[in-house]
DSSP file (Angstrom, degrees, kcal/mol; ACC not computed):
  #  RESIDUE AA STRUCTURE BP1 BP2  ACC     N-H-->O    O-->H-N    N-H-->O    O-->H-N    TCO  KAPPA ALPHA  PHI   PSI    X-CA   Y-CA   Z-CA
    1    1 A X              0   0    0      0, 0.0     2,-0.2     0, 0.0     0, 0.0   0.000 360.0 360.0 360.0 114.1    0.0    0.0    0.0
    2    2 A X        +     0   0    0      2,-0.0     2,-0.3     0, 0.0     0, 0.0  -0.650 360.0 176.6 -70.7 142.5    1.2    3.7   -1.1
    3    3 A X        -     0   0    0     -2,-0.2     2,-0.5     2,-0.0     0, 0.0  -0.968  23.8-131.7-154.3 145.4   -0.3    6.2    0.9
    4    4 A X        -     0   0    0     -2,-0.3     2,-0.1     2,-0.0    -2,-0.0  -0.921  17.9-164.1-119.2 129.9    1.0   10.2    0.0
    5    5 A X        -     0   0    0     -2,-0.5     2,-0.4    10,-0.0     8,-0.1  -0.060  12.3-144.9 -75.9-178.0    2.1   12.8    2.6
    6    6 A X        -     0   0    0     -2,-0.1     2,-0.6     6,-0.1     8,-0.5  -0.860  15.1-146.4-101.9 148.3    2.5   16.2    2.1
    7    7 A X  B     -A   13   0A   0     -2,-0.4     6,-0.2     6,-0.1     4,-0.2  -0.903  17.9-128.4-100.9  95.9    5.3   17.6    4.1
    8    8 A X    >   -     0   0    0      4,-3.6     3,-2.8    -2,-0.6     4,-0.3  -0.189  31.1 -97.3 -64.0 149.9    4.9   21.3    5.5
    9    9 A X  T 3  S+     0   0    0      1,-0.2    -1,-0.1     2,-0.1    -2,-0.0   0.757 120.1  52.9  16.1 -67.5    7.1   24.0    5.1
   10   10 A X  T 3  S-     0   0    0      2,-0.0    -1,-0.2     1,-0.0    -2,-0.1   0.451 127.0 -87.7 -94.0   0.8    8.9   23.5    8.8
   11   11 A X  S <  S+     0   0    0     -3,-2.8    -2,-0.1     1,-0.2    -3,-0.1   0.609  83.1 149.4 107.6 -18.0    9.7   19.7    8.1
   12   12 A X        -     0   0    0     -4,-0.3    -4,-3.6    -5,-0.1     2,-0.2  -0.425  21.5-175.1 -78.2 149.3    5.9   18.3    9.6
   13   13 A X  B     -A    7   0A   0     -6,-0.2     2,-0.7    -8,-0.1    -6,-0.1  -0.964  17.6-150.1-166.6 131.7    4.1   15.5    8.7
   14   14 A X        -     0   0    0     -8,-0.5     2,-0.4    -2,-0.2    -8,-0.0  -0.702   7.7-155.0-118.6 122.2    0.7   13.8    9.3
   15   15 A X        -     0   0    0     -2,-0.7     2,-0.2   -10,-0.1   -10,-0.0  -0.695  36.3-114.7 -92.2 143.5    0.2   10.2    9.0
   16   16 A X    >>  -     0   0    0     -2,-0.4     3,-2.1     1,-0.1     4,-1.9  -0.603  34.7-103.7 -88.5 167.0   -3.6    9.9    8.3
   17   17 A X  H 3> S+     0   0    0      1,-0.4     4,-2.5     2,-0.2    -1,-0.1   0.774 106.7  59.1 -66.1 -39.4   -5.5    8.1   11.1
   18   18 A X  H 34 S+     0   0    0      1,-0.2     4,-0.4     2,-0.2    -1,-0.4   0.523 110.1  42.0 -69.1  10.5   -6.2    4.7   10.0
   19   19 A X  H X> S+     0   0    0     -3,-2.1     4,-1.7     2,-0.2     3,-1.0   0.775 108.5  57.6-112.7 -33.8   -2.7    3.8    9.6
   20   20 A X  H 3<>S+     0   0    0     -4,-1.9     5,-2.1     1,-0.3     6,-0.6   0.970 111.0  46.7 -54.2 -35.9   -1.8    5.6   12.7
   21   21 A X  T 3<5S+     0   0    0     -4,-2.5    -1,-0.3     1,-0.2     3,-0.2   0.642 114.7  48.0 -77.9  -0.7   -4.6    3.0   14.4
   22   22 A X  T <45S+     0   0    0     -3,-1.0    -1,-0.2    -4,-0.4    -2,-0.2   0.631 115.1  44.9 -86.6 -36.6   -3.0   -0.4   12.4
   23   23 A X  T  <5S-     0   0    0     -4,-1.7    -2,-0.2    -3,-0.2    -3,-0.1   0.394 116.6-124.4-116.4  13.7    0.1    0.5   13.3
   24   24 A X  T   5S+     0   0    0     -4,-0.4     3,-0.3    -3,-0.2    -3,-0.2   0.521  78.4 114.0  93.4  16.4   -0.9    1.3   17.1
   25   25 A X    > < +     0   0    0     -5,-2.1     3,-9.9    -6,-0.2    -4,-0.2   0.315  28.3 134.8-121.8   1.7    0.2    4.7   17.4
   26   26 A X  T 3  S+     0   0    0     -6,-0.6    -1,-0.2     1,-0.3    -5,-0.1   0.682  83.4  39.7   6.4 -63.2   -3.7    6.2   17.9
   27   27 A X  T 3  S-     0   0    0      1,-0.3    -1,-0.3    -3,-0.3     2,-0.2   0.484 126.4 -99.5 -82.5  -0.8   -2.2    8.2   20.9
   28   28 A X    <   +     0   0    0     -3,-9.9    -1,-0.3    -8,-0.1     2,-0.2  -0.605  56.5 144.8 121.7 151.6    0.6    9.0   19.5
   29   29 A X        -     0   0    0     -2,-0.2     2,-0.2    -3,-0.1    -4,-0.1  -0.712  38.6 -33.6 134.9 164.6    4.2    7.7   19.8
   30   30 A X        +     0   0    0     -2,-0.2    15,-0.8     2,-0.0     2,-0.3  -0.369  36.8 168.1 -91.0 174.0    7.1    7.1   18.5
   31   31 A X  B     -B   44   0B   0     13,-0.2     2,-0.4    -2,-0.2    13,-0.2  -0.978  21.1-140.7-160.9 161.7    8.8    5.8   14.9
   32   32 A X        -     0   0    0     11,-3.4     2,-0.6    -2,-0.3    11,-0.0  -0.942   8.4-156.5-127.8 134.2   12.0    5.5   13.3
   33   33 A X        -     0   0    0     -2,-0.4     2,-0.6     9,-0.2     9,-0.2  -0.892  12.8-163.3-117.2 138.8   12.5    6.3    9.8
   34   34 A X  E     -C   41   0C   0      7,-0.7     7,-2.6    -2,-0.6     2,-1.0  -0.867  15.2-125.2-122.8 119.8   15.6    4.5    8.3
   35   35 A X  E     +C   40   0C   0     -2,-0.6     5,-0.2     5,-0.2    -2,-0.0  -0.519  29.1 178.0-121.2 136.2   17.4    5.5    4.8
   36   36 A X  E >   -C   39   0C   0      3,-2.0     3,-2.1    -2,-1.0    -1,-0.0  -0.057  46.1-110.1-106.2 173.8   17.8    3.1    2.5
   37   37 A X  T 3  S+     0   0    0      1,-0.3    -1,-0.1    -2,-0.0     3,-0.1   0.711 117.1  53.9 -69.0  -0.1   19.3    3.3   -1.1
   38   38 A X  T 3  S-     0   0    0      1,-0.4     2,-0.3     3,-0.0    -1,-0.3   0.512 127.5 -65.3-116.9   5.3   15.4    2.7   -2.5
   39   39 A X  E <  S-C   36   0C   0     -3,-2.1    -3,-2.0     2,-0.1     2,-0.5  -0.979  74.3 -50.3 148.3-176.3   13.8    5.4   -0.7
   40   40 A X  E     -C   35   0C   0     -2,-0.3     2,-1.0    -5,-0.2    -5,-0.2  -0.869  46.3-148.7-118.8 110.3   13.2    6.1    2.8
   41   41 A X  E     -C   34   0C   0     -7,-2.6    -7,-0.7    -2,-0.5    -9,-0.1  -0.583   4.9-163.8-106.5 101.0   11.5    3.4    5.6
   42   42 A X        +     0   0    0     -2,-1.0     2,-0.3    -9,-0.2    -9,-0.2  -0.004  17.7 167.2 -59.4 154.0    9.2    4.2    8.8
   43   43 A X        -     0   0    0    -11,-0.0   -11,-3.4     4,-0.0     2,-0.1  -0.868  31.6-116.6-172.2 142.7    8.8    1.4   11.3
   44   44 A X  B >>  -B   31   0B   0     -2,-0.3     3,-3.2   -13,-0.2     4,-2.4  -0.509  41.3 -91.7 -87.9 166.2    7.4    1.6   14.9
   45   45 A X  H >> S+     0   0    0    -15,-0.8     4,-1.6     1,-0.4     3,-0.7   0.930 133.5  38.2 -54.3 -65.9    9.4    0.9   17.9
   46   46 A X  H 3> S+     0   0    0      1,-0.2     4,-1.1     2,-0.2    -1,-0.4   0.662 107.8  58.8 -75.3  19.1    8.4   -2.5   17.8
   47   47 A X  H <> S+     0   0    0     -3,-3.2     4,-2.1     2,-0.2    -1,-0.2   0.930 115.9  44.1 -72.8 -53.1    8.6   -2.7   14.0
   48   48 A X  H <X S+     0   0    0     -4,-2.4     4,-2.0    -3,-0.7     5,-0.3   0.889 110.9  49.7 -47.2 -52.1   12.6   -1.6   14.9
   49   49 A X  H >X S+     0   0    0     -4,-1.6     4,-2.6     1,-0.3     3,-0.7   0.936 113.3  45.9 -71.2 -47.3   13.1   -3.8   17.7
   50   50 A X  H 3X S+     0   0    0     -4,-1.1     4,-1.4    -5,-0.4    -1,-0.3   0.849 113.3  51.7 -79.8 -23.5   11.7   -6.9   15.4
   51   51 A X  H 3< S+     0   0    0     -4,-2.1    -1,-0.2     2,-0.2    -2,-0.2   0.735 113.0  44.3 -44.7 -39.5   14.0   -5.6   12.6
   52   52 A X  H XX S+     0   0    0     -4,-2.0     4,-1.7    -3,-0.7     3,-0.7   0.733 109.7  54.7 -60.5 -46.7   17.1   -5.5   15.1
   53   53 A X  H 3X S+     0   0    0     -4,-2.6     4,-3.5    -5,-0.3    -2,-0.2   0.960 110.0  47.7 -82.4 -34.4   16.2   -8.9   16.5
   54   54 A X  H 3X S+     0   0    0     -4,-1.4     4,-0.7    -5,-0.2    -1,-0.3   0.714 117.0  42.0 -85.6   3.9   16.2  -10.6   12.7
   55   55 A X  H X> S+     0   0    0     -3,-0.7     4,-1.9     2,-0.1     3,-0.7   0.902 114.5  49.0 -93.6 -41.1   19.3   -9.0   11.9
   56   56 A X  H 3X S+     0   0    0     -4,-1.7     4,-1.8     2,-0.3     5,-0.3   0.922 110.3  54.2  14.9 -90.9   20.6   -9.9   15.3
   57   57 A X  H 3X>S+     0   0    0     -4,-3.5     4,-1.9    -5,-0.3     5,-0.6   0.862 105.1  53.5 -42.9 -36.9   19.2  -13.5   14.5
   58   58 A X  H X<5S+     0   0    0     -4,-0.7     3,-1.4    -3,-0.7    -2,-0.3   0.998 110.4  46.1 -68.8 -53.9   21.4  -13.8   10.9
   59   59 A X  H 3<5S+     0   0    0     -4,-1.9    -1,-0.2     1,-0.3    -2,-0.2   0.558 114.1  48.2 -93.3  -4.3   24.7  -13.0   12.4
   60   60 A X  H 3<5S-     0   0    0     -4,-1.8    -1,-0.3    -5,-0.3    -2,-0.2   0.676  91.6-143.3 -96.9 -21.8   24.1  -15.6   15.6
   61   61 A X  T <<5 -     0   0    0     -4,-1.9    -3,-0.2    -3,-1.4    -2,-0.1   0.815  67.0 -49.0  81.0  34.0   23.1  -18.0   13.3
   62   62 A X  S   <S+     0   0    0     -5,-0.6     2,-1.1     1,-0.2     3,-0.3   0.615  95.8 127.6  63.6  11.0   20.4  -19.1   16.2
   63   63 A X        +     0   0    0     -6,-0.2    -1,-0.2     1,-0.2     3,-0.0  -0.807  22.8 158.2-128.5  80.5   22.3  -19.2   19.0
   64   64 A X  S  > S+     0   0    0     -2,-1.1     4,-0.6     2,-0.2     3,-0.4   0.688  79.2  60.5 -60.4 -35.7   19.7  -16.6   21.1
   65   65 A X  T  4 S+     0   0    0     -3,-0.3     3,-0.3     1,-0.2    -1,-0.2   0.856 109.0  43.7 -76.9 -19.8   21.2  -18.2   24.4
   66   66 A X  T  4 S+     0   0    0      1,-0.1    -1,-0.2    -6,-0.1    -2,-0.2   0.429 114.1  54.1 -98.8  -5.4   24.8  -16.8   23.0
   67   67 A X  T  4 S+     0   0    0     -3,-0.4    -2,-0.2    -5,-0.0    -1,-0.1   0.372  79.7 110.0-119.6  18.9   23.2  -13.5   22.0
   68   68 A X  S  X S-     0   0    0     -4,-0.6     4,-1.6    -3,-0.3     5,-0.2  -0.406  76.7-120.7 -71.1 149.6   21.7  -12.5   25.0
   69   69 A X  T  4 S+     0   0    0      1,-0.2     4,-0.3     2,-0.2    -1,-0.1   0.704 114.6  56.5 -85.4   9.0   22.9   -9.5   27.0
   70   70 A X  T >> S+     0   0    0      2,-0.1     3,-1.7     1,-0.1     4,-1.2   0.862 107.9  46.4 -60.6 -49.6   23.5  -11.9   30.0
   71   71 A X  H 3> S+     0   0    0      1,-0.3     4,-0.9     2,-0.2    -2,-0.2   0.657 111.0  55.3 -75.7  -6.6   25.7  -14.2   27.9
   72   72 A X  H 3X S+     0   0    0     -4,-1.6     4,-0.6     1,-0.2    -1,-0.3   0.543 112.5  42.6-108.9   6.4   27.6  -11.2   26.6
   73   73 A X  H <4 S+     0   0    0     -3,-1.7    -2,-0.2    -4,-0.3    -1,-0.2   0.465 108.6  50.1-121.8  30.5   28.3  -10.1   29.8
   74   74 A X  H >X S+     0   0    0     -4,-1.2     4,-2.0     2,-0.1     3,-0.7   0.764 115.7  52.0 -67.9 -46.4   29.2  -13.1   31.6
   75   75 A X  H 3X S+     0   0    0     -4,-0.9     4,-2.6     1,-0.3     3,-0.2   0.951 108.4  45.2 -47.5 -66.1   31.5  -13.5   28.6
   76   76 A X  H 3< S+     0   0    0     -4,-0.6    -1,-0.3     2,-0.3     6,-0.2   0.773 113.9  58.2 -53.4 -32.1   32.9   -9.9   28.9
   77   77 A X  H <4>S+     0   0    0     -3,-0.7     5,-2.7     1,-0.2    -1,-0.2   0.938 110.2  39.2 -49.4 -63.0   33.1  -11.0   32.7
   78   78 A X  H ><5S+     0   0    0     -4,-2.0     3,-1.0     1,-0.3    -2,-0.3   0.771 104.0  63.3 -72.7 -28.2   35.2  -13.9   32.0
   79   79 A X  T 3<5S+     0   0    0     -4,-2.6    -1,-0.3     1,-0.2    -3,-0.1  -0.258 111.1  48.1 -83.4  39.2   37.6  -12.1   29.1
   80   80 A X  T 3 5S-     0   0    0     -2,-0.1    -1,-0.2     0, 0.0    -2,-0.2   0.582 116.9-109.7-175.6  10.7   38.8   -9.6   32.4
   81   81 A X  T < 5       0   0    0     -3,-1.0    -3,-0.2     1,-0.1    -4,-0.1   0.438 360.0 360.0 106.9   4.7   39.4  -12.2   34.8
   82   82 A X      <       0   0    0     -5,-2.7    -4,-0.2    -6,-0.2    -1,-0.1   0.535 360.0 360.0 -60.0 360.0   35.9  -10.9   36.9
């Protein structure tokens, strides 16, 4: 789905209301816009956070119990003799 902003003058911008309620932000909130060589891509915090966790996921190969921030700092624990 395309859906076209207009942009004001000072940089503002209005997301129309049903896509603020699908995408949970009804009251208000925040989003992260990230830019990519095709163009520019909004995503809500937890759109980001599940965006992080699959790239997260490629470079652990699966191994969530070795990419938790416990296990990276018992690791970091052990690498300084703690």
């Amino acid at each position: 789905m395309t859906i076209q902003v207009n942009i004001t003058p000072n940089g503002r911008m209005s997301l129309p209301a049903d896509l603020r309620k699908r995408l949970g932000l009804s009251d208000g909130g925040a989003v992260f816009l990230e830019e990519t060589e095709d163009g520019v891509v909004l995503r809500t915090a937890a759109q980001a956070v599940a965006h992080a966790r699959a790239i997260a996921k490629r470079y652990t190969k699966d191994q969530a119990d070795e990419a938790s921030s416990e296990a990276f700092i018992a690791h970091r624990r052990t690498e300084s003799g703690e």
